[in-house]
C-alpha positions as a printed Julia matrix, in Angstrom:
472×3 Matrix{Float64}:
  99.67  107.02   68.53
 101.1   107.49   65.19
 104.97  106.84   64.2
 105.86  110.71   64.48
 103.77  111.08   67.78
 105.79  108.59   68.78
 108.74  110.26   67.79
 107.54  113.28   69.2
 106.73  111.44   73.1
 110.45  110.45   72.83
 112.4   113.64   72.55
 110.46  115.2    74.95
 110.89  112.62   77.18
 114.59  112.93   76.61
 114.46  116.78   77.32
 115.79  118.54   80.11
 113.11  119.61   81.61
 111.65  116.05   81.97
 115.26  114.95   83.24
 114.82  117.57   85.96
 111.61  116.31   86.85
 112.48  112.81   87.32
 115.19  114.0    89.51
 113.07  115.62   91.68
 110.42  112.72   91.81
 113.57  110.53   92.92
 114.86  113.07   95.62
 111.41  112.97   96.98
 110.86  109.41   97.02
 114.57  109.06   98.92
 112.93  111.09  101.46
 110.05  109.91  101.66
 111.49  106.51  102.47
 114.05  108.12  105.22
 110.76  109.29  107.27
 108.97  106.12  106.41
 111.41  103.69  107.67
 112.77  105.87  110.54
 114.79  105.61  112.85
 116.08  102.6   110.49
 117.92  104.63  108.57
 120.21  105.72  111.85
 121.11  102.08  112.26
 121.46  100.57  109.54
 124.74   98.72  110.27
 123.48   97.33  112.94
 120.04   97.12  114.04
 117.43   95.22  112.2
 113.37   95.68  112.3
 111.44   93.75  114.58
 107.9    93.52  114.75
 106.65   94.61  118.44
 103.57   93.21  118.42
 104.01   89.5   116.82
 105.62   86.35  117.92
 109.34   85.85  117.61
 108.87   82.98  115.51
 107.63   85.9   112.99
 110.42   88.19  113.76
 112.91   84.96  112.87
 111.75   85.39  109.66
 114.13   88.34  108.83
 117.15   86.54  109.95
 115.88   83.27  107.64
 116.27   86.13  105.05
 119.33   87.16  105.46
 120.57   83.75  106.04
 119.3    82.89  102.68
 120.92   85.74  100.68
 124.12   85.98  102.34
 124.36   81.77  101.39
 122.93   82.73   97.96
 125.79   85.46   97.51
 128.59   83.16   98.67
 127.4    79.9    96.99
 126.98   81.84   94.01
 131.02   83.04   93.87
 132.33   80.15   95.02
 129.8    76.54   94.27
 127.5    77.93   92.04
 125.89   74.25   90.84
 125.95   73.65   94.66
 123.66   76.73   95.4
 120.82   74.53   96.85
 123.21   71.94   99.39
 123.53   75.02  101.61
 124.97   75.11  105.26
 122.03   74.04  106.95
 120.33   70.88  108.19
 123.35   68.74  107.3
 123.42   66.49  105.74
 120.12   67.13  104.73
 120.63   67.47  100.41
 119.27   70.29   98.79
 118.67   72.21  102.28
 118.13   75.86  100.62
 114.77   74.5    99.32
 113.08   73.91  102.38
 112.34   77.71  102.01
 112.35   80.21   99.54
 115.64   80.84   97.47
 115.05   84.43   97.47
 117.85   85.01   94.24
 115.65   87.75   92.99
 117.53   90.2    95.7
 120.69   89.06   95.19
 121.76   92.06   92.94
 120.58   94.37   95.65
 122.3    92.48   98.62
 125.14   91.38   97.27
 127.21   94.28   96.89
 126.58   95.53   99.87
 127.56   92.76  101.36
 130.39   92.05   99.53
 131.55   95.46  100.05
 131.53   95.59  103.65
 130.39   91.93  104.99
 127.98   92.83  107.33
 124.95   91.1   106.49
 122.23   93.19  108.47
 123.64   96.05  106.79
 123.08   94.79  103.28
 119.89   93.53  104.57
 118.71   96.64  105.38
 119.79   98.37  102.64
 117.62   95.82  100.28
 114.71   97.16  102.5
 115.4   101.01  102.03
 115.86  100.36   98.52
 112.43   98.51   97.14
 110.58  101.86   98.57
 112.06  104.37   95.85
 112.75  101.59   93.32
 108.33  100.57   93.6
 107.86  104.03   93.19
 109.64  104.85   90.49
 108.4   102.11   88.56
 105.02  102.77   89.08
 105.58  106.31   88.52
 107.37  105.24   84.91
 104.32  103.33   84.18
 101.77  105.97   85.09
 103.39  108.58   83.11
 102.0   106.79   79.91
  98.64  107.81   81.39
  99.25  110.89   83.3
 101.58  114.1    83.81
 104.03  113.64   86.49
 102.36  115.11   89.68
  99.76  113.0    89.34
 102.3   109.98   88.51
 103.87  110.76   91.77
 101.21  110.48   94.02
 100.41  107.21   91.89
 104.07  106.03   92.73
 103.91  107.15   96.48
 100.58  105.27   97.08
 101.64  102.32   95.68
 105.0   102.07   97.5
 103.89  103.78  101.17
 100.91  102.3   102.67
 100.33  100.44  105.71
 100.49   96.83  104.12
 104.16   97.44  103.1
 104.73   98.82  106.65
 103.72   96.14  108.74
 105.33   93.44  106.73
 108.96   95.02  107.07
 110.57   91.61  108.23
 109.16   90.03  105.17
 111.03   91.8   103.08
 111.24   89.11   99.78
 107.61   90.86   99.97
 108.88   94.23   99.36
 109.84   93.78   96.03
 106.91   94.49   94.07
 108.63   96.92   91.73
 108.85   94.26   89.07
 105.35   93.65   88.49
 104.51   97.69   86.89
 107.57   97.52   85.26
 106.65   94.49   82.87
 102.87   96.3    82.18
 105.54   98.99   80.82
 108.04   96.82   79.19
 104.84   94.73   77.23
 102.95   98.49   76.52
 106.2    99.59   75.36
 106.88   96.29   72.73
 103.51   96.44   71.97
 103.73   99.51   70.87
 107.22  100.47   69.54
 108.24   97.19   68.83
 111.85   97.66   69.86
 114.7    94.97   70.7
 115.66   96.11   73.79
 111.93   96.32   75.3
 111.42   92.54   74.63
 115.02   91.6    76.48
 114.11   94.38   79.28
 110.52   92.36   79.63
 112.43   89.04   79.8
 114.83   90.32   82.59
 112.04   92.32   85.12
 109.87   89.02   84.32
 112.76   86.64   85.61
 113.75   89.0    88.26
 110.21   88.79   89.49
 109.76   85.37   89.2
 113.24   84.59   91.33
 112.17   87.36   94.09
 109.03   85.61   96.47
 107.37   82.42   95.32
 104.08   84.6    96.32
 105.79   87.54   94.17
 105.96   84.98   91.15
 102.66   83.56   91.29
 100.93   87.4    91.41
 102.73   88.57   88.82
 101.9    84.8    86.51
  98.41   85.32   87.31
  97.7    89.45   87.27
  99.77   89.43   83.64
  97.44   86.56   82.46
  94.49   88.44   83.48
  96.29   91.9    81.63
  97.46   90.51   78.51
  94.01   89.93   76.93
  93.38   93.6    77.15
  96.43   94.67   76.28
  96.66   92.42   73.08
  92.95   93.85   72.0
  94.15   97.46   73.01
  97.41   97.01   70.53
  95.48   94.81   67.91
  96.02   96.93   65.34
 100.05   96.89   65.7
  99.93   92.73   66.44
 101.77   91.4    64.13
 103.97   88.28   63.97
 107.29   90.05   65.04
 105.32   91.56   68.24
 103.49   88.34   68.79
 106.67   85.82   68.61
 108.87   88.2    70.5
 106.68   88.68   73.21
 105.92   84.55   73.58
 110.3    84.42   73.55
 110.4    87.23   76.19
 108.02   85.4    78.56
 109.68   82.0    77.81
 113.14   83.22   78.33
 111.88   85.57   81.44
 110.02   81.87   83.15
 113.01   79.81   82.42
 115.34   80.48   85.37
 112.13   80.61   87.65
 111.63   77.04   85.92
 115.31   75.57   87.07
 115.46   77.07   90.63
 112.42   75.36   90.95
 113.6    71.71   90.53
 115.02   71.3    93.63
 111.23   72.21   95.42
 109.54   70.06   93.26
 112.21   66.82   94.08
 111.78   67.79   97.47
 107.87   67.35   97.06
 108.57   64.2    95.79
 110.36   62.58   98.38
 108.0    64.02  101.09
 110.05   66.77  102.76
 108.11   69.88  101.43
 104.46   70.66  102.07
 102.35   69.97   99.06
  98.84   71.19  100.76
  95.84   69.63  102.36
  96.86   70.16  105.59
  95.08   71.05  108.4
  97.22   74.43  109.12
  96.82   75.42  105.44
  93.15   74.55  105.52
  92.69   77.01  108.74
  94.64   79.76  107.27
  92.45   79.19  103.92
  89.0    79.4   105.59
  86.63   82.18  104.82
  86.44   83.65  107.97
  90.86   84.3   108.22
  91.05   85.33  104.52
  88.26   88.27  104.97
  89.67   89.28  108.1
  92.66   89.95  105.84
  90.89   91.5   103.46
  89.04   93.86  105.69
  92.03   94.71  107.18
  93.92   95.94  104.14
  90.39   97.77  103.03
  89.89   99.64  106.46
  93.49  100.44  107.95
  96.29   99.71  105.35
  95.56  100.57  101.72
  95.52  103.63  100.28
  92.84  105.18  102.56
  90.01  107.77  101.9
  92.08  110.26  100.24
  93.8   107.02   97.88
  89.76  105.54   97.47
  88.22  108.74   96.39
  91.14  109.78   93.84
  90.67  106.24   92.33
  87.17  106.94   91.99
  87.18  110.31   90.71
  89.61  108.8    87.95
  87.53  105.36   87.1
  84.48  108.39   86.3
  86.86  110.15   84.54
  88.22  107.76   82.09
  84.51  106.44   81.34
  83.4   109.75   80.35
  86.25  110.62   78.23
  86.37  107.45   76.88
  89.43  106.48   78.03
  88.51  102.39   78.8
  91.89  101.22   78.88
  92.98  102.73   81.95
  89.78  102.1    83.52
  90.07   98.35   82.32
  93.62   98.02   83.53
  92.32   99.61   87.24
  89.55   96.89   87.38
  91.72   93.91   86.4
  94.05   95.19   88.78
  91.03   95.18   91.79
  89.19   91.83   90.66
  92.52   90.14   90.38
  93.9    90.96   94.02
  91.06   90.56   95.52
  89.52   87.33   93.69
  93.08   85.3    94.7
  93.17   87.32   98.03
  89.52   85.28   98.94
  90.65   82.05   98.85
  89.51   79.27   97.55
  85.7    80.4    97.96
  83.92   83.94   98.01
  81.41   84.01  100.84
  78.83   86.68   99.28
  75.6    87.63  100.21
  74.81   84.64  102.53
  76.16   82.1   100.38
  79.83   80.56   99.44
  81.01   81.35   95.4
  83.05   79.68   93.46
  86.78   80.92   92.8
  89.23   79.87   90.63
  91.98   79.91   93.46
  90.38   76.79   93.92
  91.62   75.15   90.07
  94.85   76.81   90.83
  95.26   74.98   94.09
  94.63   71.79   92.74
  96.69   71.46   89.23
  99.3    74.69   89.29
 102.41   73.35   90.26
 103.72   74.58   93.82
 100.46   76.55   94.5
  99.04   74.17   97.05
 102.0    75.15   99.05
 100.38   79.3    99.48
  99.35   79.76  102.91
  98.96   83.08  103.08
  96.63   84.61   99.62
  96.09   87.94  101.47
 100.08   88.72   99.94
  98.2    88.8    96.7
  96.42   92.38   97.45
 100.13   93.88   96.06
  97.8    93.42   92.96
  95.03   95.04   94.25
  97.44   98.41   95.51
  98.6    98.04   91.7
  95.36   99.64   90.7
  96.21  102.78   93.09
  98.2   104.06   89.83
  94.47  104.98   88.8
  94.51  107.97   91.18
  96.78  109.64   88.97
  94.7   109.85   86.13
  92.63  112.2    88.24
  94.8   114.13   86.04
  92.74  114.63   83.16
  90.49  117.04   84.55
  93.16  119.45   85.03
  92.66  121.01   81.25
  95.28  119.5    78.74
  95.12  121.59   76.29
  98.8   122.87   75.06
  99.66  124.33   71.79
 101.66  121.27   70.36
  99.8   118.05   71.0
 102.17  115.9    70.75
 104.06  117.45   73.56
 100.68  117.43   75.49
 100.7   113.99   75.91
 103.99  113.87   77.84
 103.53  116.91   80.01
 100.13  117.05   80.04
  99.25  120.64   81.06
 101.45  124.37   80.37
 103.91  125.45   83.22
 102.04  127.15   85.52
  99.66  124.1    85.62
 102.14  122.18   86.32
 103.3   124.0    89.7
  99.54  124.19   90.38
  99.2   120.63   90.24
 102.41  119.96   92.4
 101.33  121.87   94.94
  97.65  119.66   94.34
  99.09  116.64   94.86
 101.7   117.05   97.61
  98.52  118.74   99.9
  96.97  114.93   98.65
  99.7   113.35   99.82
  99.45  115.28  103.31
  95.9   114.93  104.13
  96.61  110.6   102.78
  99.3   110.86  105.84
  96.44  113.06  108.43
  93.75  110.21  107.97
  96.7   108.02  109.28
  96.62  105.61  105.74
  99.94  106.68  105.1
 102.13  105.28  107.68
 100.51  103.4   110.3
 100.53  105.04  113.84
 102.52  102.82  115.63
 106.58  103.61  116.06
 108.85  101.12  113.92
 111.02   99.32  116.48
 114.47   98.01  115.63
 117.04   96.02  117.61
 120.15   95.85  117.85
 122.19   92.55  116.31
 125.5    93.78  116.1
 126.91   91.11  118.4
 125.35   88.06  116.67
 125.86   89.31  113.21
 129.86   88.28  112.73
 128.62   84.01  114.07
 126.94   84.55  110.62
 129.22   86.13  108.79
 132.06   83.01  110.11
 129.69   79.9   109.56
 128.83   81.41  105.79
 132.24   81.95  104.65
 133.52   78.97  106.19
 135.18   76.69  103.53
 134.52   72.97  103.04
 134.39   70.1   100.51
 130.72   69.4   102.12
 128.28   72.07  103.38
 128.9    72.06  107.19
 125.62   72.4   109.42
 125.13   76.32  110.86
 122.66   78.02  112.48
 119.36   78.95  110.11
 119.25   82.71  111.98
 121.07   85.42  112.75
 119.5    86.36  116.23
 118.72   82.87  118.49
């Protein structure tokens, strides 16, 4: 794109009509996530998901969760350079570190639970949020590829689908909503070259990072994998100012990541976290677990038949237009999930292949500790952005061509491709790859939630010892 096609994108991105549009796309997301997560949304104050058909041990994990961010949310106002002697496992030093920190959700817990000090309830509302929030983002980032119906249904597919809905009680796994927003942020700098891209890469980068160990390590690895590409596709705008600002982004995006890992890594040290080669890790690493994974996400909860076939029709599309980019972005997206979602080897064909998950294992820091490299398929649903440049069959011809590129197709197009794409979105939810069958059960915590609430706020020179979870 030139300067004044640039130019051009802007103001009609700026323009009413696209401000109504991205209103509506929000609106629909909001209720989208109501019927997703019902009857959640009824009970928010007080109920909290639990899985029906797993061990409580699993369940537990949501109150670890909470645990964690209503201690990072205190220790934050009160000790900050304390944050990791939390009120656990006394006297135990740098307890918060024998799990995840979680601090990437602290904006959206915290005021919620500042607000009304109800933990579950702020808990909740973290959950209810990452559905619109991954859907917007991926939405934003499709629309540099697409008009905005078929963004949508790229949006929708990414955040709704069955992976996401079984793993509720994980929810420092829900947060994907950083990782299309820094393809945007880098395709924006690349391109534009503006200030406030490069600081808005650095921030989603760091908020990533800080989210889900798991979260950090997909994003490290998918951008590694995406910035070749994306360096060759902006080559002829690369110069030093795009070049150094993008290496400061990244550096000043890693570096909180960097300090809030110290405390794991002395903990390695001295013996007290799991550094790998165990037998448990070994078992949940073995072809034979990892595949089952796999198969699982393939068959019952990715984007389905409806998501597959869109994706498909686009890949063909894009190769016979020309447009490589989008198809090269889809396939990095695919080999990248996938490849770290295998393990440590690829059993193909009769035969075990080499991966690089297992050089990763071996010399990047804190990776031995993964147990679970199915979570790195939220790279894999990444590529489900591609159905939306099913798009470009739908003629795109407009009198002005610069505004074609933003809205893609004339006005009564655009209705006829709404209507398209919600009837997509229907027949995605009547092959049952939508939302999973099964009915989301919730419990009720409210009696157990205010033993929390005292042990957290409970002042003292030296991190008393509390329970780890909110429901024994």
């Amino acid at each position: 794109m030139t300067e004044e096609e640039v130019a051009r994108v802007e103001a009609a991105d700026a323009g009413p009509a696209s401000r109504r549009t991205t209103l509506l796309v929000v609106a629909a997301y909001v209720l989208l996530t109501l019927w997703w997560l019902w009857p959640l949304p009824l009970r928010v104050s007080d109920h909290a998901i639990c899985p029906a058909d797993t061990t409580k041990l699993v369940a537990a994990d949501l109150s670890l969760i909470t645990w964690a961010l209503t201690w990072d949310t205190h220790a934050l106002l009160t000790r900050p350079l304390h944050l990791f002697d939390a009120n656990v496992f006394h006297p135990a030093p740098l307890s918060l570190a024998f799990s995840e920190h979680f601090l990437g959700y602290v904006p959206l817990f915290a005021p919620t639970w500042l607000l009304t000090g109800n933990p579950v309830l702020a808990a909740n509302v973290v959950i209810l949020l990452t559905f619109p929030l991954c859907a917007l983002a991926t939405y934003a980032l499709a629309r540099r590829f697409v008009a905005a119906p078929a963004a949508f249904v790229a949006g929708a597919m990414f955040a709704f689908h069955g992976a996401r809905y079984v793993n509720l009680y994980h929810l420092h796994q829900l947060g994907t909503f950083w990782i299309p927003l820094a393809l945007l942020c880098t395709e924006r700098w690349l391109e534009r070259g503006r200030t406030r891209d490069a600081l808005a890469l650095s921030v989603v980068v760091a908020m990533q990072l800080l989210s889900s160990f798991y979260l950090a390590y997909a994003i490290v690895l998918f951008y590694g994998a995406y910035l070749p590409f994306a360096l060759a596709r902006w080559r002829d705008r690369l110069d030093r100012r795009r070049g150094v600002g993008l290496g400061l982004a990244l550096v000043a995006g890693g570096a909180p990541a960097a300090l809030a890992s110290l405390p794991y890594l002395q903990l390695q040290r001295l013996g007290l976290v799991p550094s790998g080669n165990s037998a448990g890790i070994d078992l949940m690493l073995a072809p034979f677990a990892t595949f089952d994974r796999i198969h699982a996400y393939l068959t019952s909860l990715g984007p389905g038949p409806v998501g597959y076939g869109l994706a498909a029709v686009a890949l063909l599309v894009s190769w016979r237009r020309g447009s490589a980019y989008a198809l090269v972005l889809g396939v990095v997206a695919v080999a990248t999930g996938l490849v770290l979602a295998a393990g440590p080897s690829v059993p193909l064909f009769g035969r075990e292949w080499w991966s690089p998950y297992a050089l990763l294992f071996r010399y990047l820091p804190g990776f031995s500790a993964v147990r679970l490299p199915f979570r790195f398929l939220v790279v894999t649903q990444l590529t489900g952005q591609a159905n939306g440049v099913h798009s470009i069959w739908q003629g795109r011809q407009t009198a002005d061509p610069g505004r074609e590129r933003i809205l893609g197709q004339p006005a009564c197009r655009q209705h006829r491709s709404w209507y398209f794409y919600s009837v997509t979105l229907v027949q995605s939810e009547l092959f049952g790859h939508l939302r999973p069958e099964d009915q989301l059960t919730i419990f009720d915590c409210a009696a157990n939630d205010r033993h929390l609430l005292s042990s957290i706020r409970r002042p003292a020179p030296n991190p008393a010892p509390a329970p780890c979870y909110l429901f024994p």
